[in-house]
C-alpha positions as CSV (number, residue, x, y, z in Angstrom):
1,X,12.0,239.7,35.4
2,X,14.6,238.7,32.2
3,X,15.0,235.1,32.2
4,X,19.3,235.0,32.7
5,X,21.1,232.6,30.1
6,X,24.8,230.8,31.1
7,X,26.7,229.9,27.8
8,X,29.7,227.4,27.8
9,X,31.6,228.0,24.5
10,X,30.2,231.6,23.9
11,X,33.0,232.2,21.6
12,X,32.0,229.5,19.2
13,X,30.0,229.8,16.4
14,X,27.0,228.0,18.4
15,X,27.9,230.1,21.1
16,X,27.5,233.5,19.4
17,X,24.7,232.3,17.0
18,X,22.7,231.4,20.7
19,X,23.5,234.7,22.3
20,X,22.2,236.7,19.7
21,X,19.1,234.9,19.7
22,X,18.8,235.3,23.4
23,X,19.1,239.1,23.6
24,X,17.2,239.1,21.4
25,X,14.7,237.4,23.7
26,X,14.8,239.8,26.0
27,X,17.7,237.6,28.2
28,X,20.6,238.7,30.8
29,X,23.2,236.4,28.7
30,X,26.1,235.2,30.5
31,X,29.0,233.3,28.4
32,X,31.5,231.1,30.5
33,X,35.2,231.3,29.0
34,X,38.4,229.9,30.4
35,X,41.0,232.4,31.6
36,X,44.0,231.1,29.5
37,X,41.7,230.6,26.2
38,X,42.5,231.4,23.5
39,X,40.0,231.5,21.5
40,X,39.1,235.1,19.3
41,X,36.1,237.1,20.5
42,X,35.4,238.1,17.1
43,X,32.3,236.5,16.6
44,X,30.8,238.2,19.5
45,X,32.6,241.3,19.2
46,X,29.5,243.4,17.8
47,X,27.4,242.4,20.9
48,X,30.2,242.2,23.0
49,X,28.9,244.8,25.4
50,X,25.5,243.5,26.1
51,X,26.7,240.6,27.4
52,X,28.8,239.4,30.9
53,X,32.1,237.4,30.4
54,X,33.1,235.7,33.4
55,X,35.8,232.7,34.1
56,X,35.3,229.0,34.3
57,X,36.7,225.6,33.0
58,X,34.9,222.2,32.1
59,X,38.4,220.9,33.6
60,X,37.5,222.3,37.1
61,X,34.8,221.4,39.3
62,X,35.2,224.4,41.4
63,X,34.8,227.3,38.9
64,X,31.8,225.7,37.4
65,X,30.1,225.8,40.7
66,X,31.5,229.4,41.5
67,X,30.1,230.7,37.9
68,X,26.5,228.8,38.6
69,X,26.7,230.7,42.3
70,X,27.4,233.7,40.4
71,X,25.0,234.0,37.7
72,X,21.7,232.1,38.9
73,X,20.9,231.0,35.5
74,X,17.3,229.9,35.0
75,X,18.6,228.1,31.7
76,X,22.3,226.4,30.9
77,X,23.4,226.1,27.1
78,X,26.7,223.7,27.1
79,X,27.9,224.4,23.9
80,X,31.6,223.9,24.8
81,X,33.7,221.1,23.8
82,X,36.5,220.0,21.8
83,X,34.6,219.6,18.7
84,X,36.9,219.0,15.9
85,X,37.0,214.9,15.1
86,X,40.6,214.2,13.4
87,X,42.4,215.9,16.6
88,X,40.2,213.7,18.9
89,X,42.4,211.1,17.6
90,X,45.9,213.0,18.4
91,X,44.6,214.0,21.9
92,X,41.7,211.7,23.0
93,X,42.6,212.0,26.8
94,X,41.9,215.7,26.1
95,X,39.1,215.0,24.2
96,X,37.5,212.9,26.8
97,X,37.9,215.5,30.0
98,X,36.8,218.4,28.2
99,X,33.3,216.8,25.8
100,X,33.1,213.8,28.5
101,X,33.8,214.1,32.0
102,X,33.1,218.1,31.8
103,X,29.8,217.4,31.2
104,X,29.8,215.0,34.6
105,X,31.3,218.4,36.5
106,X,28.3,220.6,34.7
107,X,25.9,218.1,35.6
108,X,27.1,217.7,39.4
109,X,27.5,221.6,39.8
110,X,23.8,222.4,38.4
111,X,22.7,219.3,41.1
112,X,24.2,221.3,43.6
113,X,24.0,224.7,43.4
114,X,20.6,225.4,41.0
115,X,18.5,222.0,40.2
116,X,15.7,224.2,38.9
117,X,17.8,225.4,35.9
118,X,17.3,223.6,33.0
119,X,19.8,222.2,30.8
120,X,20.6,221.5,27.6
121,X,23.5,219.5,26.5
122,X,25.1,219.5,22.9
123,X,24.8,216.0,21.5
124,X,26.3,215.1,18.2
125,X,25.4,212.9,15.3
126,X,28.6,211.4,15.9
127,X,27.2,209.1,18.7
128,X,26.0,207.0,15.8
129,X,29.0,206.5,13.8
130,X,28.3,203.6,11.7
131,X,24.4,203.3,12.2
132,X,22.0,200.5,11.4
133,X,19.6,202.1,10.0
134,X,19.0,205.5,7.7
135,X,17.7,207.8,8.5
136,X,18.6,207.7,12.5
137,X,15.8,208.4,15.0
138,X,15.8,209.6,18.8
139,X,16.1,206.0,19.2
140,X,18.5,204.4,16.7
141,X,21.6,202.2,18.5
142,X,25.1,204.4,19.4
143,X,27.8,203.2,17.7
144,X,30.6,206.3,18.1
145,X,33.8,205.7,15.8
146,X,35.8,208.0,17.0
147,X,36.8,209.5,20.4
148,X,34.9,212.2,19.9
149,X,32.1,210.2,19.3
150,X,32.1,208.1,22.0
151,X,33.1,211.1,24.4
152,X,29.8,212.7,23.5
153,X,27.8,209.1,24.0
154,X,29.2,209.4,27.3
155,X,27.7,213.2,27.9
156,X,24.9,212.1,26.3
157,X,23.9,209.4,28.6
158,X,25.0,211.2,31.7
159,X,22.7,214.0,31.2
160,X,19.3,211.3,30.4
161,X,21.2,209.7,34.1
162,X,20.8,213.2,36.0
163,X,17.6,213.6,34.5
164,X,16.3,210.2,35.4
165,X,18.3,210.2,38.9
166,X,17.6,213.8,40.2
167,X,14.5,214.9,38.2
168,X,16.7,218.1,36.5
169,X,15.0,219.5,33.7
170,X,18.3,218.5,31.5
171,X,17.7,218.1,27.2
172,X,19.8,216.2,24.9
173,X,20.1,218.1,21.0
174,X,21.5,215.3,18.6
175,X,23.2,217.9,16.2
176,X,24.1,217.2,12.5
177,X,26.8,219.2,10.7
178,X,25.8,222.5,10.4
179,X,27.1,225.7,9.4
180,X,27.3,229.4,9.1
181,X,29.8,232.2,7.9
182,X,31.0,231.9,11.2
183,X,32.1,228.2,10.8
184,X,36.1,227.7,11.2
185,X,38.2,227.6,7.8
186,X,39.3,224.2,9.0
187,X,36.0,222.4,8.6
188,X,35.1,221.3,4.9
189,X,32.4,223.3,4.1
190,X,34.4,226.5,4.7
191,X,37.2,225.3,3.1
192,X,35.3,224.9,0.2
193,X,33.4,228.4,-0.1
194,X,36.1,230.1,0.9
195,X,38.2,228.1,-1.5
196,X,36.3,228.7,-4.3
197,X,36.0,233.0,-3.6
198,X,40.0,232.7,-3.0
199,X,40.2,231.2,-7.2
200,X,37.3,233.8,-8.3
201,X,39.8,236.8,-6.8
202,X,42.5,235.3,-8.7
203,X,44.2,234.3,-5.0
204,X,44.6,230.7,-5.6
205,X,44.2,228.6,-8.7
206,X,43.5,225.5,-7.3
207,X,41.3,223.5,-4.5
208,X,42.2,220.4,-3.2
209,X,39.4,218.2,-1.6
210,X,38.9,214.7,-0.4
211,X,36.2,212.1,-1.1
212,X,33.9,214.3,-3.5
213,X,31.0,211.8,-3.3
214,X,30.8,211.6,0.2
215,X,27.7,213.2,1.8
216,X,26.4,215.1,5.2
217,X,23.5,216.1,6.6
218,X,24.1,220.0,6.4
219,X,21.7,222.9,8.0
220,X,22.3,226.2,9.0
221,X,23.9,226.9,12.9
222,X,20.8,229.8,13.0
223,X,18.1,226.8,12.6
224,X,20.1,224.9,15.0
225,X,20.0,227.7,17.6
226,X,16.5,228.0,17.4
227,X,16.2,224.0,18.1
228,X,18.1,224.4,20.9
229,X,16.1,227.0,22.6
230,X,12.7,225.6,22.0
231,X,13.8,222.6,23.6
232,X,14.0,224.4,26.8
233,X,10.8,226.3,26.7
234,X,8.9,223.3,26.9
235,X,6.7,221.6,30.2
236,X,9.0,218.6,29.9
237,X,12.7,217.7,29.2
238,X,13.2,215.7,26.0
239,X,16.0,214.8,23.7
240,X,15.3,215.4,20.1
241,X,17.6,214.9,16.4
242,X,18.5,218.6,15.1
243,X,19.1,217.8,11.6
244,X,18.1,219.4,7.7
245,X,16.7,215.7,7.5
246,X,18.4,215.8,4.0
247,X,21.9,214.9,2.1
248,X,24.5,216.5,0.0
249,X,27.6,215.0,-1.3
250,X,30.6,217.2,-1.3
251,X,30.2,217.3,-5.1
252,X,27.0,219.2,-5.0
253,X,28.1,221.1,-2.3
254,X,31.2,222.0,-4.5
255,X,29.2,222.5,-8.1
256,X,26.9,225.2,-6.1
257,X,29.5,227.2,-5.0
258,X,31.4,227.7,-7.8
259,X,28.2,227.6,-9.8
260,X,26.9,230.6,-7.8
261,X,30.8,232.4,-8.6
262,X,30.4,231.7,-12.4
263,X,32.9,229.4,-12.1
264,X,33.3,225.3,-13.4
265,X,34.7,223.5,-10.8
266,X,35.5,220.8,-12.6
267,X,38.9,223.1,-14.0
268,X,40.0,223.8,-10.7
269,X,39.2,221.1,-7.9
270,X,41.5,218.3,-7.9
271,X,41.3,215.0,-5.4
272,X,43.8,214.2,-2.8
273,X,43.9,211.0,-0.9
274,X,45.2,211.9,2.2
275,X,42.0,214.0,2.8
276,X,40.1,211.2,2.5
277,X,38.2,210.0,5.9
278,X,37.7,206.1,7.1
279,X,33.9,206.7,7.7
280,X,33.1,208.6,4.8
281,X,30.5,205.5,3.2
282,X,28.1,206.2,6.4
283,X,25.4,207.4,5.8
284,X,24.9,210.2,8.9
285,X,21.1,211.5,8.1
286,X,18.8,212.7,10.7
287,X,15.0,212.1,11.3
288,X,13.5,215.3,12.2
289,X,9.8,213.8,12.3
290,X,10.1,214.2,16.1
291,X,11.1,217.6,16.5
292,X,9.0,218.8,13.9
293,X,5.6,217.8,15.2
294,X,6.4,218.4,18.9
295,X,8.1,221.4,18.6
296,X,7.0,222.8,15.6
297,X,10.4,223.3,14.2
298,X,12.3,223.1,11.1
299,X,15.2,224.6,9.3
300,X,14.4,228.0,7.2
301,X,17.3,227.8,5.2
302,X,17.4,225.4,2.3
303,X,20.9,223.9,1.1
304,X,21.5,226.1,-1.4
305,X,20.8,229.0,0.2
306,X,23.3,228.6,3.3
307,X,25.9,227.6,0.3
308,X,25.4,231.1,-1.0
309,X,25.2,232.8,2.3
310,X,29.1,231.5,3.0
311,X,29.9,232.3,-0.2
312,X,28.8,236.0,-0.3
313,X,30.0,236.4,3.6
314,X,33.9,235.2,2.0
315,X,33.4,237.1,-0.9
316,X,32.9,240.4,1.7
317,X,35.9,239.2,3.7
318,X,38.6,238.4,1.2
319,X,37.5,242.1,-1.0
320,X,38.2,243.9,1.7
């Protein structure tokens, strides 16, 4: 029989990125949305029918153990969470119920109703913040920064507790930034491709950016899909860094997209202070020595290739 797949935050890029790749597997895919959301279904609008929608809420208790009665999943992806870090700082409570304690619920409702699913739990390099050493390991100190941060150090450690405590098959992915067409116009790397195919169309005439010498640990959300579901396919539950092992500064970043469009940034990129961050001198980079030689893993697309990928995707979108 198909293997059946429950998906918190379907509608995310993650989320849609995953569900392909299950279907494509050969899965029953299940994705868990809230019934007030509003979040678009466009992402998973061309696969929309192959898939089963139903109701639930990190918030409630309840309707996470009604959806895991439901479905039966032999594997959980929790991909949902309130993910963007400068509003974890307007609405931290928020932040903390949803990325924290909606974990705990998960956690709780898999103990009760289905402890032979198996688990995996979106991490984020984030539970580092200002780390002591570079690159970071499976095994490097947290030291979140920021509430988002520390509300995923929390979910983090409660998922290695459940595992430890109740023998659940339950994974840990420590995700770098990563990225995709589908990635929201709010986060930099968007803002930038998109930015620079709004000035080659002759819709805008100038970018305005932060801290261009700041860098990231960028990969593609495809790669980090993959990741994901390899760490579930093993004999034993592990935690592992999902990372491109690399850096970029927001220069390069920026001189490769307009580079790739013909264009010089330098005559139409200007620096704003008030997108600068306070913990843009870490240096966030992930070893990937672990998951490469225990799960035979690593990213397919280089740096410059997932620049020109986002590119050509908001070059299709903003011609039409």
């Amino acid at each position: 029989m198909a293997k059946k797949a429950l998906i918190t935050g379907l509608t995310g890029q993650d989320g849609s990125y995953l569900a392909e790749l299950l279907l494509a597997q050969g899965y029953e895919v299940c994705g868990m949305v809230r019934r007030s959301s509003s979040s678009s279904f466009e992402r998973i609008s061309h696969f929309s029918n192959q898939i089963e929608v139903i109701s639930g809420d990190l918030l409630d208790q309840f309707s996470l153990i009604d959806a895991i009665e439901q479905t039966q999943p032999d594997e959980i992806y929790n991909l949902a969470s309130q993910s963007y870090v400068p509003l974890s700082w307007t609405q931290p409570a928020l932040t903390a119920e949803y990325t924290a304690l909606g974990v705990s619920r998960l956690l709780e409702a898999i103990r009760r109703c289905k402890p032979d699913t198996r688990f995996y739990q979106a991490s984020s390099s984030e539970v580092f913040g200002q780390p002591d050493e570079s690159p970071q390991t499976e095994r490097t100190a947290f030291r979140p920064r920021n509430p988002y941060g520390v509300a995923k150090a929390y979910a983090h450690w409660m998922t290695i507790n459940y595992r430890q405590k109740y023998d659940l098959y339950a994974c840990c992915g420590i995700t770098y930034t990563h990225e995709s067409p589908r990635r929201g116009a709010e986060f930099v790397f968007r803002k930038i491709t998109r930015g620079a195919v709004e000035i080659k169309l002759g819709l805008a005439n100038e970018l305005r950016l932060g801290n261009l010498d700041a860098r990231r640990d960028w990969c593609h959300a495809q790669d980090v899909v993959t990741a994901m579901w390899l760490m579930l396919q093993q004999e034993s539950p592990d935690d592992y860094i999902i990372a491109s092992g690399e850096t970029h500064s927001v220069r390069e970043l920026v001189d490769c997209a307009f580079s790739y469009l013909g264009l010089d940034y330098q005559q139409y990129v200007s620096v704003d202070p008030a997108f600068y961050r306070p913990d843009e001198d870490v240096q966030l980079v992930g070893s990937i020595d672990k998951i490469k030689t225990q799960l035979n893993w690593q990213p397919q697309y280089s740096f410059q290739r997932l620049v020109e990928s986002m590119v050509d995707n908001d070059l299709k979108l903003l011609s039409e």
